[in-house]
DRENLO-781585 format. One line per field, with one value per residue (C-alpha): chain; residue in three letters; x, y negated, z; residue number from 1. Coordinates in steps of 0.02 Angstrom, whole numbers, plus 50000, padded with zeros to 5 digits. Last residue first. Layout:
BEGIN
chain	[A  ...]
resn	[ALA  ...]
east	[X  ...]
north	[Y  ...]
up	[Z  ...]
resi	[NUM  ...]
***
This chain:
BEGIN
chain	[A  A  A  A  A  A  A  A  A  A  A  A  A  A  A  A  A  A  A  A  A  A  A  A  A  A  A  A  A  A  A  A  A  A  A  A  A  A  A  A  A  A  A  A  A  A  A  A  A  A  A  A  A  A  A  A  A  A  A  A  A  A  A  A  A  A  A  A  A  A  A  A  A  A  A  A  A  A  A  A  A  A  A  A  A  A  A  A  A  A  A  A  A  A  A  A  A  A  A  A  A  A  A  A  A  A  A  A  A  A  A  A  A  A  A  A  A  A  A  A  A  A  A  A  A  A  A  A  A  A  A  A  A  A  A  A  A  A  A  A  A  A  A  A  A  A  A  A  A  A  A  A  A  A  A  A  A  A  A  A  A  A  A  A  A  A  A  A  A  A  A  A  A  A  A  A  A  A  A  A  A  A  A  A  A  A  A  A  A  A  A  A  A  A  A  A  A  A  A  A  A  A  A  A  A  A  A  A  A  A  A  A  A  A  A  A  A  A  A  A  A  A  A  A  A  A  A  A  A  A  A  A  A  A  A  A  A  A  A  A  A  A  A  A  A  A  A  A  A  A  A  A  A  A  A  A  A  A  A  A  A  A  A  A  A  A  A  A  A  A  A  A  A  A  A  A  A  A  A  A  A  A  A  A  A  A  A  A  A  A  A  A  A  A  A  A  A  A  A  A  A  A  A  A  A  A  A  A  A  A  A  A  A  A  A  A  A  A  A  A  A  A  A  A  A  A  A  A  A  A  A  A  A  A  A  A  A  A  A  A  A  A  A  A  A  A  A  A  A  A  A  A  A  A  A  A  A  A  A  A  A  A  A  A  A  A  A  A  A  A  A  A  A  A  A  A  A  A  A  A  A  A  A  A  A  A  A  A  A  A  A  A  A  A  A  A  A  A  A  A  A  A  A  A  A  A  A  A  A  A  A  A  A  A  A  A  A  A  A  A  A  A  A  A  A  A  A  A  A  A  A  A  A  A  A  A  A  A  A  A  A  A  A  A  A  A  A  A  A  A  A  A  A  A  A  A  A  A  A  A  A  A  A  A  A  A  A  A  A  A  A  A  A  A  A  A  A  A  A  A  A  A  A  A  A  A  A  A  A  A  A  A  A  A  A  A  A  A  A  A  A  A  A  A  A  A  A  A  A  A  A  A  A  A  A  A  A  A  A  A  A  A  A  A  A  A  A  A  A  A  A  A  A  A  A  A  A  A  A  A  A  A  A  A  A  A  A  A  A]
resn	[UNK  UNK  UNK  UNK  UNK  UNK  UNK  UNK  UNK  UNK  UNK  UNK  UNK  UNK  UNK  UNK  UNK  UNK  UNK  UNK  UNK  UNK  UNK  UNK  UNK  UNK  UNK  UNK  UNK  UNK  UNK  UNK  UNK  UNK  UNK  UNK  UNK  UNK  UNK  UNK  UNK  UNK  UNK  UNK  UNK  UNK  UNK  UNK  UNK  UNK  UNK  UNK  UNK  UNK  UNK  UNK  UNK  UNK  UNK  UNK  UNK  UNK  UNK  UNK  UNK  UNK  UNK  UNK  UNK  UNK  UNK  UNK  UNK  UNK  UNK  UNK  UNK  UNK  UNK  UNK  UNK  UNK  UNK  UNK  UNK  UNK  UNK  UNK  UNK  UNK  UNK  UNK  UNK  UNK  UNK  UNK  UNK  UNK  UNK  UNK  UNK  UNK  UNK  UNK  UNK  UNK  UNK  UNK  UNK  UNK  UNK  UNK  UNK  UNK  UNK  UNK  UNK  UNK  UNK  UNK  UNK  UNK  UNK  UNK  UNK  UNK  UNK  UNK  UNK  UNK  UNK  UNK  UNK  UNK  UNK  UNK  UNK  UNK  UNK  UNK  UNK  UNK  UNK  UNK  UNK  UNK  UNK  UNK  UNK  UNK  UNK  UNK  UNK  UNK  UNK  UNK  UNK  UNK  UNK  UNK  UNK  UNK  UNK  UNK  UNK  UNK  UNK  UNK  UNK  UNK  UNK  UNK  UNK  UNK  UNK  UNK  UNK  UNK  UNK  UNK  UNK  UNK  UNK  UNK  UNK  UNK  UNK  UNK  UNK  UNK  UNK  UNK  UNK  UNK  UNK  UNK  UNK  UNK  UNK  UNK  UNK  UNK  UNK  UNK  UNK  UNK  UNK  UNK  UNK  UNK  UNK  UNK  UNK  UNK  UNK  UNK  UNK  UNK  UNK  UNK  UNK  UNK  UNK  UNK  UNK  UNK  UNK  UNK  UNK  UNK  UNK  UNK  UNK  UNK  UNK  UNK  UNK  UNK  UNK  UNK  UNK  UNK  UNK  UNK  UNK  UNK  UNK  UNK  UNK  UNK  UNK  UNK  UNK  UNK  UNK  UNK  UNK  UNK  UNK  UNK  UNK  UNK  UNK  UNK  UNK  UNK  UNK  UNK  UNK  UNK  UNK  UNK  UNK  UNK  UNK  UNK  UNK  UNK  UNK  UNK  UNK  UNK  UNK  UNK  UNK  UNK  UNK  UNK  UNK  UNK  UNK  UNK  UNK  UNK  UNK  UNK  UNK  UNK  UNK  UNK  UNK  UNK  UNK  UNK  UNK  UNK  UNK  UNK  UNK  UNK  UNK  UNK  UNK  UNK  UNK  UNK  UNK  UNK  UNK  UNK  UNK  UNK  UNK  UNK  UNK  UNK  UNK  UNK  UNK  UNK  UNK  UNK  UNK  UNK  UNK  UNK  UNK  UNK  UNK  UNK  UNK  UNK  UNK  UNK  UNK  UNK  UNK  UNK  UNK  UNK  UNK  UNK  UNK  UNK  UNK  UNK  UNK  UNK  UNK  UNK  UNK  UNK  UNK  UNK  UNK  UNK  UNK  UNK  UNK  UNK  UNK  UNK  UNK  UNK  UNK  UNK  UNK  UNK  UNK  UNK  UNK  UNK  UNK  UNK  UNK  UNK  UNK  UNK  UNK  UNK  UNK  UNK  UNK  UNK  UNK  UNK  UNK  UNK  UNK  UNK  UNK  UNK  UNK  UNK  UNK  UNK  UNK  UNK  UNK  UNK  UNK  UNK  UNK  UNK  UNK  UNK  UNK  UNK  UNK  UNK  UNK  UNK  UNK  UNK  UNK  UNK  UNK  UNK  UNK  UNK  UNK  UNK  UNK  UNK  UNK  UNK  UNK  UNK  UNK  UNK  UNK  UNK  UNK  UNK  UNK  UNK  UNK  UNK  UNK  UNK  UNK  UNK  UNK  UNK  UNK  UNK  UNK  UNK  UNK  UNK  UNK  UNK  UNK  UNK  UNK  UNK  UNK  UNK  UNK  UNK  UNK  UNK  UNK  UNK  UNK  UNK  UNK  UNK  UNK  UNK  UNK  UNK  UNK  UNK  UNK  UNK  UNK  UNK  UNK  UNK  UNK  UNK  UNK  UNK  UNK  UNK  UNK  UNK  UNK  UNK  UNK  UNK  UNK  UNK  UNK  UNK  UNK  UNK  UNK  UNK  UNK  UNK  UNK  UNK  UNK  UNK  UNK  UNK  UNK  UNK  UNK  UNK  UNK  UNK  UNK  UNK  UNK  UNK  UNK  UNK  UNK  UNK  UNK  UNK  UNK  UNK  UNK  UNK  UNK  UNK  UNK  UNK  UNK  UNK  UNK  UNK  UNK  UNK  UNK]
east	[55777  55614  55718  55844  56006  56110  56185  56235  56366  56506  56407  56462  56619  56745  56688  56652  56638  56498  56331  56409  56550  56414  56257  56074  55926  55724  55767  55634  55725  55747  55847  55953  55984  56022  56122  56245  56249  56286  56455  56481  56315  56435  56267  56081  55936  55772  55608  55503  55333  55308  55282  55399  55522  55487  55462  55650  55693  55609  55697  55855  55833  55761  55926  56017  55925  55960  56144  56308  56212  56107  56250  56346  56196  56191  56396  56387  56252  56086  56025  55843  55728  55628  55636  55538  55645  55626  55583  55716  55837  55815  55792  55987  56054  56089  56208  56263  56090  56069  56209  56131  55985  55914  55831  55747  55733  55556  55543  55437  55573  55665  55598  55555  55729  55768  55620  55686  55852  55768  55664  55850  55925  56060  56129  56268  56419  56473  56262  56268  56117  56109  56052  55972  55996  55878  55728  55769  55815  55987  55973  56142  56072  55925  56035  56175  56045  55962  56123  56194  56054  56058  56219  56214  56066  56187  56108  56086  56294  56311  56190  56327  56303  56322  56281  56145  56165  56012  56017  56100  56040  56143  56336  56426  56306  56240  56421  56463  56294  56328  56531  56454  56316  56459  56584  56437  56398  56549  56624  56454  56496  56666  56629  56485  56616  56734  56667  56834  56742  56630  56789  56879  56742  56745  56947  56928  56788  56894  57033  57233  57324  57447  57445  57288  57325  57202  57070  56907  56750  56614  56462  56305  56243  56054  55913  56050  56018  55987  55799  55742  55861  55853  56010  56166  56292  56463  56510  56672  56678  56845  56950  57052  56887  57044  56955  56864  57042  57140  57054  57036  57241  57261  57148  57229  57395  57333  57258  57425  57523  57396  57399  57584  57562  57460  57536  57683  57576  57531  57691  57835  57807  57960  57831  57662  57578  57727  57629  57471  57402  57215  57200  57342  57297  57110  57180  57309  57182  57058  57199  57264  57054  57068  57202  57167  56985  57070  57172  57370  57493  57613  57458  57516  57474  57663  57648  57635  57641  57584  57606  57485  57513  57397  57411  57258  57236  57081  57033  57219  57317  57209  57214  57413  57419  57336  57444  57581  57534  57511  57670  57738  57652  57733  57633  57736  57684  57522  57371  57260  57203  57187  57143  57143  57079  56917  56897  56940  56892  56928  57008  56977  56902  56998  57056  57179  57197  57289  57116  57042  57159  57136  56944  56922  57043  56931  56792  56846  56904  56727  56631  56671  56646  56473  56444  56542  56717  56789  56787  56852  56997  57035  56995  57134  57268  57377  57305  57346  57385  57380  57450  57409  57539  57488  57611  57536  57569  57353  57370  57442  57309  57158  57239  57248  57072  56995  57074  57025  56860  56843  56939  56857  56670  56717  56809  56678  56728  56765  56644  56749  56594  56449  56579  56541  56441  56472  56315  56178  56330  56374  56513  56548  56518  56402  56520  56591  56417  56447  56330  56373  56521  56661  56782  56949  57068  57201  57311  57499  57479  57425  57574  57613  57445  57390  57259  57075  56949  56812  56656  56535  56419  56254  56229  56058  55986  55971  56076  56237  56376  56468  56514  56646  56711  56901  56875  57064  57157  57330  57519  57660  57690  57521  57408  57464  57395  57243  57203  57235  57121  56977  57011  56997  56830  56742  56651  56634  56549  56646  56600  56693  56850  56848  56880  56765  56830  56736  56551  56455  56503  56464  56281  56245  56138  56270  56195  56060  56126  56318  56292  56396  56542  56680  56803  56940  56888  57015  57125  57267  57356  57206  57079  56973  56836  56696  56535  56430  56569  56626  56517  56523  56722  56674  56559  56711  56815  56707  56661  56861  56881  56703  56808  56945  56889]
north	[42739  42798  42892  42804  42844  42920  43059  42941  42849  42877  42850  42658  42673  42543  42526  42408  42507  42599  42615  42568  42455  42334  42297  42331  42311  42276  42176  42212  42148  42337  42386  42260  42325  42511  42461  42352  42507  42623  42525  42394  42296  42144  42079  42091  42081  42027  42047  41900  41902  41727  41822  41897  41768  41705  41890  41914  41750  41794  41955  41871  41739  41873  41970  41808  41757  41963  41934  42015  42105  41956  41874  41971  41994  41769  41790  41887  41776  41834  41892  41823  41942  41888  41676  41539  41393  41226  41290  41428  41319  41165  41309  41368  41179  41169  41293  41480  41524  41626  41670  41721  41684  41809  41823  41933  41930  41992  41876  41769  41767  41710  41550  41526  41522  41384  41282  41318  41249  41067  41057  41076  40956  40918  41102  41093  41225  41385  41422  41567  41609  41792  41873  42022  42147  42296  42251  42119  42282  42268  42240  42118  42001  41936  41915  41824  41714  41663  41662  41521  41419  41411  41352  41223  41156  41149  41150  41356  41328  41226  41337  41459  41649  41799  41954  42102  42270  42372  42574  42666  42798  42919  42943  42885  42785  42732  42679  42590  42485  42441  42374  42276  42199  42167  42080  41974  41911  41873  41788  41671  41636  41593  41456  41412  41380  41256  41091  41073  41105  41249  41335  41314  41405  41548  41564  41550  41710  41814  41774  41761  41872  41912  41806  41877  41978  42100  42009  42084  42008  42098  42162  42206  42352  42410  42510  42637  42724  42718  42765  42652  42529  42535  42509  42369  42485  42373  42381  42334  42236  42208  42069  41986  41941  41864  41680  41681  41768  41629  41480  41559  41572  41387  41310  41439  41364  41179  41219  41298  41141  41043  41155  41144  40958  40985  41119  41010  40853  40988  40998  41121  41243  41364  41504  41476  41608  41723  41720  41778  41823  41801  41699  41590  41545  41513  41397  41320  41269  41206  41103  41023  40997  40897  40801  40748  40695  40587  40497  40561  40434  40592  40662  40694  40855  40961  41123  41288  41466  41632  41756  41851  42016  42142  42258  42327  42355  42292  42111  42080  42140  42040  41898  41902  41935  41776  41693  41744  41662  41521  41511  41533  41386  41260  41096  40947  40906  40891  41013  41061  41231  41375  41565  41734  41894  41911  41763  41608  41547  41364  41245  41068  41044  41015  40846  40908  41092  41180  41219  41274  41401  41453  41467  41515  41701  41710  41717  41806  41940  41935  41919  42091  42155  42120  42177  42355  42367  42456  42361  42220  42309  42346  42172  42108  42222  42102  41902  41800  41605  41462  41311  41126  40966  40805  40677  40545  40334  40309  40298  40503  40527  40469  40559  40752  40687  40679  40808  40937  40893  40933  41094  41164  41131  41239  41389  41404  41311  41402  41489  41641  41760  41657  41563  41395  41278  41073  41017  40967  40842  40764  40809  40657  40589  40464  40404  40237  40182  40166  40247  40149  40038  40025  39894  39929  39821  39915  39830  39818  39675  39563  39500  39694  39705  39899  39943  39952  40051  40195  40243  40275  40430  40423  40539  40499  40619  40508  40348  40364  40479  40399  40516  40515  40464  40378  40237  40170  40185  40092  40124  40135  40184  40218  40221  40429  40400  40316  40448  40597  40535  40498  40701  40749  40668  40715  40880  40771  40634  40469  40330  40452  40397  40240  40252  40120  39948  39824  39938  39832  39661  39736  39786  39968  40114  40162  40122  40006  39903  39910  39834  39708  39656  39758  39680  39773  39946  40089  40162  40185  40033  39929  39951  39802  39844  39783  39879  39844  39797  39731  39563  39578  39517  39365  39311  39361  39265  39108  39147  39130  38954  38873  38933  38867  38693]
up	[56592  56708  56818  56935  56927  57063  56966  56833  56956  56865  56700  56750  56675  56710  56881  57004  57185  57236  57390  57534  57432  57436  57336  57404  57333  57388  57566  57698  57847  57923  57744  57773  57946  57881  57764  57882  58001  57824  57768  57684  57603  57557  57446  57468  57351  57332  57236  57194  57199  57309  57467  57422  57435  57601  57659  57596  57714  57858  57870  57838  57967  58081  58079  58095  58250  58315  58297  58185  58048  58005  57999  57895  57765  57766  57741  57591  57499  57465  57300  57228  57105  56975  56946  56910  56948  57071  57237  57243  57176  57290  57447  57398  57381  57543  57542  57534  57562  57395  57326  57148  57083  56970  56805  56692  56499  56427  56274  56380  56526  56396  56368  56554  56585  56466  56563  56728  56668  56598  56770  56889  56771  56883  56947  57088  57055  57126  57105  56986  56886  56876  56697  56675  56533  56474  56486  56360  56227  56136  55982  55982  55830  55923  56099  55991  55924  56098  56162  56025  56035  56230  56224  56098  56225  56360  56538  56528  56538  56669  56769  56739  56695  56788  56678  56744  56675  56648  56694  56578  56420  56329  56355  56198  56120  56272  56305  56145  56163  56324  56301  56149  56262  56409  56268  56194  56362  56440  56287  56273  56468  56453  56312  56412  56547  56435  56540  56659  56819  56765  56681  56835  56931  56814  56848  57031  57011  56908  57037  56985  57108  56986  56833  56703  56564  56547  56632  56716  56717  56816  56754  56897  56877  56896  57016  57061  57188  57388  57385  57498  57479  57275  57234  57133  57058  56998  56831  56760  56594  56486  56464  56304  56216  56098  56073  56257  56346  56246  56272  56486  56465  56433  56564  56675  56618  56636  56799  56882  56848  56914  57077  57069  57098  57210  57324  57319  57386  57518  57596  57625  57464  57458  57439  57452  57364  57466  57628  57604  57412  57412  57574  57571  57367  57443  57576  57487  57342  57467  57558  57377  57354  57500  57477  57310  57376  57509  57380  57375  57456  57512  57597  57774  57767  57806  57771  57909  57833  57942  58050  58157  58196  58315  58451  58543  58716  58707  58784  58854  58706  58580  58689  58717  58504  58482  58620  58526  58375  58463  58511  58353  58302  58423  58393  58389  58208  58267  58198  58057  58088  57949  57991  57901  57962  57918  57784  57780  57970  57999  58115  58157  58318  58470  58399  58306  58321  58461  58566  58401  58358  58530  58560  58363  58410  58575  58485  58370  58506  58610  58443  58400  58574  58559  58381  58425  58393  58255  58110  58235  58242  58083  58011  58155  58105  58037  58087  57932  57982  57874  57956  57933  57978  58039  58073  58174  58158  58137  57952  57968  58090  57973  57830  57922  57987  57795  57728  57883  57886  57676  57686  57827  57789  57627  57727  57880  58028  58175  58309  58309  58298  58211  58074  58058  57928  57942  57826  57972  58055  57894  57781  57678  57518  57603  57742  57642  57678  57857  58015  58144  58142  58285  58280  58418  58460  58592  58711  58690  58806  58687  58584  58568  58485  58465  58295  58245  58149  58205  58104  58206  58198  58337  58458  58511  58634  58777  58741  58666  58683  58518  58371  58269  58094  58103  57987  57989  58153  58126  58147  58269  58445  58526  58347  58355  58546  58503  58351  58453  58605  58467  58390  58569  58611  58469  58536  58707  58623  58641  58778  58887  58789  58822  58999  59099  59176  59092  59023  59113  59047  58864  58946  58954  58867  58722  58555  58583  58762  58696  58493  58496  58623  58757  58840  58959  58917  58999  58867  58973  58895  58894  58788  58704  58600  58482  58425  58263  58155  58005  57995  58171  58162  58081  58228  58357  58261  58265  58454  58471  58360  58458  58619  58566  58520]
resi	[549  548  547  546  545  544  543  542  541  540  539  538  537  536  535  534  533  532  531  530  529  528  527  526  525  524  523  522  521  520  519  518  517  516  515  514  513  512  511  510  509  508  507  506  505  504  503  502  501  500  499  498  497  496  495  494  493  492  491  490  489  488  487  486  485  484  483  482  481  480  479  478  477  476  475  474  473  472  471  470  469  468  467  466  465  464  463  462  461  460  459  458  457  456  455  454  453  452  451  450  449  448  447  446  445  444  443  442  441  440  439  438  437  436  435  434  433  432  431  430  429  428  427  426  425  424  423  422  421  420  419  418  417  416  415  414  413  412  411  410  409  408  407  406  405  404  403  402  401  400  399  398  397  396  395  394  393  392  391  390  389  388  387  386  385  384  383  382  381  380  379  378  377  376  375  374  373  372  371  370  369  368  367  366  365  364  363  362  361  360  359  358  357  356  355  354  353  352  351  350  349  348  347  346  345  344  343  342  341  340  339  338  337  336  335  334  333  332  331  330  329  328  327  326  325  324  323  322  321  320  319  318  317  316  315  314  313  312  311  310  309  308  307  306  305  304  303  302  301  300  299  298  297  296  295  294  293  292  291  290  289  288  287  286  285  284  283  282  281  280  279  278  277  276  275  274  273  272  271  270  269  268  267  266  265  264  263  262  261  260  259  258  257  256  255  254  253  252  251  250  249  248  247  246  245  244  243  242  241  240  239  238  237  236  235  234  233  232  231  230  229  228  227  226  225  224  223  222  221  220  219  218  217  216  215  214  213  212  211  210  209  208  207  206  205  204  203  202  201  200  199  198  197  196  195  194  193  192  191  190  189  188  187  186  185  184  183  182  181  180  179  178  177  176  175  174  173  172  171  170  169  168  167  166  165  164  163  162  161  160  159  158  157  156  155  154  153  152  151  150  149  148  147  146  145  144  143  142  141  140  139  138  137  136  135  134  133  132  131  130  129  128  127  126  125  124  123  122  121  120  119  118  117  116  115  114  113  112  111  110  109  108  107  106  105  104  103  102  101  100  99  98  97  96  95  94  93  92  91  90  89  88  87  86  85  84  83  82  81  80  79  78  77  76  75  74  73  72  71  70  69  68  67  66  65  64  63  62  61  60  59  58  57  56  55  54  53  52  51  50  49  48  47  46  45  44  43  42  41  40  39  38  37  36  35  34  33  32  31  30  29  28  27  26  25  24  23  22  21  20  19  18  17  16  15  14  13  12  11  10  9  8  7  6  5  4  3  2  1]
***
């Protein structure tokens, strides 16, 4: 009878799992069920005696370590995502469960399931970006790893903690440095951050001298500030400072996404404004509730700026590469009366997620044709402008109505303005948008797609609207900068488009090395603080205007 009562268990247990384990106290398997032969080469019976652990892929091996020993004295593992090493190339994603028996040994019982539904919303391998140089996780992939292990270890009995960390001097030096040595110090800035984070793998790269890593609560962060400024020291003689904020992330009983959009909104406020954006904050379920807080007033203030057209329009030069000048502007949204260290961009991106951003984007618009029309009354004739505007927006049919009879009214000749579809949000009705566009196309309006290759949905665009000219991302001109298979990616990329007759363009064009290698992958324009800054008065830049106004 207790046999037929333990294969009965074991039976129910399969209807969870794929893989069973037992692990004694050093982790070593003392039964293993399931799955074995298919997913890991070897029998169940086999497998007795083997460390755990090297059943785990290497890149995943630390985070599984963490989560066993934060299970050690208290707590559960609940759907832990990592990979097993498999048979041949297969490295196939488990999600791991279980929790220690004192009435058995303090052993481990592990279930292992391959390839869960509950996964779907997140990050698979193909979506996790990284930085070239340091080798950390790009700011996006980041936020979303980090949320979900920072819970998984708190369940497990761990306190997790994350810590932003500014590196002083760091942009300067590696301004300086050649490609090569470049990636030597980020590099070994990822190597260590890394090293310290939890599992081995979760840290991120903000920006060019800003860092996050999620981490124990037992990890000494000054100490690894120091061994930041060791490397730097060591490498080039160079002295630089890292300091930085550390908050608990245990979650206080917030949802996974809550978590993870409290981390985004840490990150970016860390990154803007350092140190002081998160004053007296000591966990992240304070950085969400003052992130609701934060929304409502922004909500608030982007009513106001729309009803009061309480901005103003800089314009940025975007130029011919051959000729270096100035093919058209680009208008930027400036407040009057924003909170310090409020973004133009963070505000635009709250609009899009609270439904107001057509409201935004009719403002924009009329304000940037009014701005026009005063200075070519003033000054003679400009170059065109070109005016971001939300795929959310060309998705609203009240929308559209009100451009179209805003452009009519406005006189302002369609060769004259441009609009850039933004992609900080997913488009739908990808076949309903390209049909707006094609509208004004007609009536001689161009368009552009903006940040092209910041994700996967980049190629979705590209295939599904007509466009004129396509701008790649920031980070896709770094790359090709910063290696020889991101050089070709570019290249590849502008013959891609022309191919199709579509001109292209390239933002963060710096200095004259990174102009000089766009220029080499056949891009048409160039925009960067190379060629101008956003200004008030475009008629700065008259002298480089091309003719044929």
């Amino acid at each position: 009878m207790a046999d037929i009562e333990r294969d009965r268990f074991v039976a129910l247990a399969f209807c969870r799992a794929d893989l069973l384990f037992e692990l004694d106290d050093d982790h070593d398997v003392v039964f293993a069920a399931g799955a074995t032969s298919l997913l890991l080469g070897e029998t169940g019976e086999a497998l007795r005696g083997q460390p755990f652990l090297q059943l785990i892929a290497e890149a995943d091996r630390g985070l599984a370590a963490e989560m066993l020993e934060a299970a050690r004295a208290q707590g559960r593992i609940d759907d832990v995502v990592v990979r097993l090493n498999g048979t041949g190339l297969r490295r196939p994603n488990v999600a791991m469960a279980g929790y220690r028996v004192p009435d058995f040994d303090n052993h481990f019982f592990l279930a292992l399931k391959m390839e869960p539904v509950l996964q779907a919303d997140r990050l698979g391998e193909a979506d996790i970006r990284r930085d070239d140089d340091s080798g950390l996780l790009e700011e996006g992939s980041y936020s979303a790893l980090a949320a979900e292990r920072a819970l998984a270890f708190k369940r497990a009995g761990g306190r997790p903690q994350i810590t932003m960390v500014k590196v002083d001097n760091l942009e300067e030096l590696t301004k300086a440095l050649g490609a090569s040595d470049r990636k030597k110090i980020m590099g070994a800035v990822g190597d260590i951050l890394a090293k310290h984070s939890l599992g081995g793998g979760t840290a991120g790269q903000l920006d060019e001298d800003s860092f996050s890593y999620l981490h124990r609560d037992d990890i000494d962060t000054e100490e690894v500030n120091s061994m930041i400024s060791e490397a730097a020291r060591k490498l080039f003689n160079a002295e630089v400072k890292p300091h930085g904020h550390t908050l608990d992330a245990d979650g206080a009983g917030l949802a996974e996404h809550q978590v993870a959009k409290a981390i985004a909104h840490t990150i970016r406020s860390f990154s803007e404004q350092g140190d002081h954006a998160l004053d007296r904050k000591k966990s992240i379920a304070q950085v969400l509730k003052g992130l609701v807080s934060d929304t409502i007033d922004n909500v608030a203030f982007i009513r106001r700026v729309v009803a009061g057209r309480d901005f103003d329009m800089a314009f940025m030069p975007i130029c011919d590469m051959r000729l270096e000048r100035v093919h058209h502007f680009e208008a930027l949204t400036r407040y009057r009366d924003a909170k310090p260290g409020a973004s133009p961009y963070h505000l635009f991106c709250l609009a899009e997620e609270v439904g107001i951003v057509h409201e935004l984007d009719l403002a924009v618009v009329d304000t940037t044709i009014q701005t026009m029309n005063a200075l070519v009354r003033e000054r003679g004739l400009m170059p065109a402008v070109a005016i971001n505007l939300s795929g959310l927006s060309l998705s609203n049919p009240q929308f559209v109505d009100a451009l179209t009879r805003l452009l009519k009214r406005s006189g302002m000749p369609p060769r004259k303005l441009m609009f850039e579809l933004t992609e900080s949000v997913k488009v739908e009705q990808l076949s309903q948008v390209n049909a707006v566009i094609q509208e004004f196309r007609r009536l001689g309006y161009r368009f552009c797609l903006d940040d092209f290759g910041s994700g996967a949905a980049s190629f979705d665009y590209l295939n599904a609207l007509d466009v004129d000219i396509v701008k790649f991302d920031g980070p896709v001109v770094k790359r090709a900068c910063s290696s020889q298979k991101g050089s070709d990616l570019l290249a590849s990329m502008a013959k891609m488009c022309a191919s199709m007759g579509i001109r292209t363009a390239a933002e963060m064009v710096e200095d004259k090395r990174t102009a000089g290698r766009v220029y080499q992958c056949s891009v048409d324009f160039g925009q960067g603080y190379y060629f101008g800054k956003p200004d008030f008065n475009p008629f700065v830049y008259a002298e480089r205007f091309m003719g044929g106004l």
